[in-house]
C-alpha positions as CSV (number, residue, x, y, z in Angstrom):
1,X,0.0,0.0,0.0
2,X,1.2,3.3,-1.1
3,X,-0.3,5.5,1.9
4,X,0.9,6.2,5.0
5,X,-1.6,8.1,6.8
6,X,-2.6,10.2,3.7
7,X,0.9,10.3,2.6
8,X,2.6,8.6,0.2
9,X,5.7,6.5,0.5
10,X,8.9,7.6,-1.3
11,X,8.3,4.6,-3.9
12,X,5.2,5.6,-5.1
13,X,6.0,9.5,-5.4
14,X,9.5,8.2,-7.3
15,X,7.0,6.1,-9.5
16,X,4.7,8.5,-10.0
17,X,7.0,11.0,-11.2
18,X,9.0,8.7,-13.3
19,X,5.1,8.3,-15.0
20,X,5.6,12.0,-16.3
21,X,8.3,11.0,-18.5
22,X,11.6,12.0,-18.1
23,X,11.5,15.4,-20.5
24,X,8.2,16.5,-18.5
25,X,9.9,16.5,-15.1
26,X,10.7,20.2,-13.2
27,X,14.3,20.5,-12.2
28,X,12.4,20.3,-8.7
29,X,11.0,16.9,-9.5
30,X,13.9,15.8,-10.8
31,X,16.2,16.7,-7.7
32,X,13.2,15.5,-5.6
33,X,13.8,11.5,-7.2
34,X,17.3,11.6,-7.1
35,X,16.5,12.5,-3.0
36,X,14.5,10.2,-3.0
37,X,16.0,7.3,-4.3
38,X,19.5,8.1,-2.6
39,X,17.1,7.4,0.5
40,X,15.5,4.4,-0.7
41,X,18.7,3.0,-1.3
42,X,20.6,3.9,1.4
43,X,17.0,2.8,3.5
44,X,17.3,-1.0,2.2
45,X,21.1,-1.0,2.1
46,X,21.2,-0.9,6.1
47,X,17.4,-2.9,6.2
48,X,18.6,-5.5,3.5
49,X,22.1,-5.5,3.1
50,X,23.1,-7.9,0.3
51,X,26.1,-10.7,1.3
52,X,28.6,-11.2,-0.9
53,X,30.1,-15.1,-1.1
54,X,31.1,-17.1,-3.8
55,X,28.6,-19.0,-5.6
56,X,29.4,-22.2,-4.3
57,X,28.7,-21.2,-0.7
58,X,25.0,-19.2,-1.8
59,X,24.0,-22.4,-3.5
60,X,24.6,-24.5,-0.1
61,X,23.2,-21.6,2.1
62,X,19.9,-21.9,-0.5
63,X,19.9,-25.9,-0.2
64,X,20.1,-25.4,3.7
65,X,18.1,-23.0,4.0
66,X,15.4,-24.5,1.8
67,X,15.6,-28.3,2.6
68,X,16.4,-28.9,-0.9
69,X,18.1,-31.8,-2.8
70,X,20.9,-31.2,-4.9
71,X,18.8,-33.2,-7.2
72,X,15.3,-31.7,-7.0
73,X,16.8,-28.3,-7.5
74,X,18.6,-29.2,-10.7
75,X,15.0,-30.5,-11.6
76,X,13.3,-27.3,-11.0
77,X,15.8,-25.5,-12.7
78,X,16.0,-27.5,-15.7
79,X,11.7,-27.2,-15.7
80,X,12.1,-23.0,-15.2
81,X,14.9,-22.7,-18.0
82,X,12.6,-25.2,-20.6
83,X,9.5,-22.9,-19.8
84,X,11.6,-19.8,-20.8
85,X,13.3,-21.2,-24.0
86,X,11.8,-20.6,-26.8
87,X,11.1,-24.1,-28.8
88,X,13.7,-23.3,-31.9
89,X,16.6,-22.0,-29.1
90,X,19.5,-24.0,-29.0
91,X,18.9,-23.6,-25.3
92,X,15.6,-25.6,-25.4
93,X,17.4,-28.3,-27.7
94,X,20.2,-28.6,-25.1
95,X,17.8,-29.6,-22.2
96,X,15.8,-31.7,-24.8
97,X,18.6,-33.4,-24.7
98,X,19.2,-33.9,-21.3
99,X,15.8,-35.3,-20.7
């Protein structure tokens, strides 16, 4: 939900704005999103900070973390990446192959 007690939360004004197009902003509007969004990112930098591993180790934090099998999640990738192939890709042929 956008309002805050008839406000609106920086998101929604930074959306709002960026709905005016970029050539129809006021220099006001325009210093008022890059406000804006320096505080919405430094907002979820400190909420959400992102950790930075090698691949290896964010692969067995997500198979802890998720109770999942080495094997089931190579199955539900392979179903995700068949679903987003198109059927001529050599992508698609590769995992038709697999199967």
């Amino acid at each position: 939900m956008a309002e805050n007690g008839g406000r609106k939360r920086p998101p929604a004004v930074i959306e709002d704005l960026l709905d005016k197009g970029e050539d129809n902003l006021t220099p006001e509007e325009d210093a008022l999103i890059e406000l804006l969004a320096g505080l919405v990112h430094d907002f979820e930098a400190a909420r959400y900070p992102i950790v930075k591993g090698a691949a290896h180790e964010m692969v067995a934090f997500l198979l802890a973390e998720h109770e999942e099998a080495q094997r089931s999640l190579a199955r539900n990738w392979l179903k995700a990446e068949s679903r987003t192939c198109s059927p001529g890709s050599v992508k698609s042929a590769r995992i038709r192959q697999r199967s």
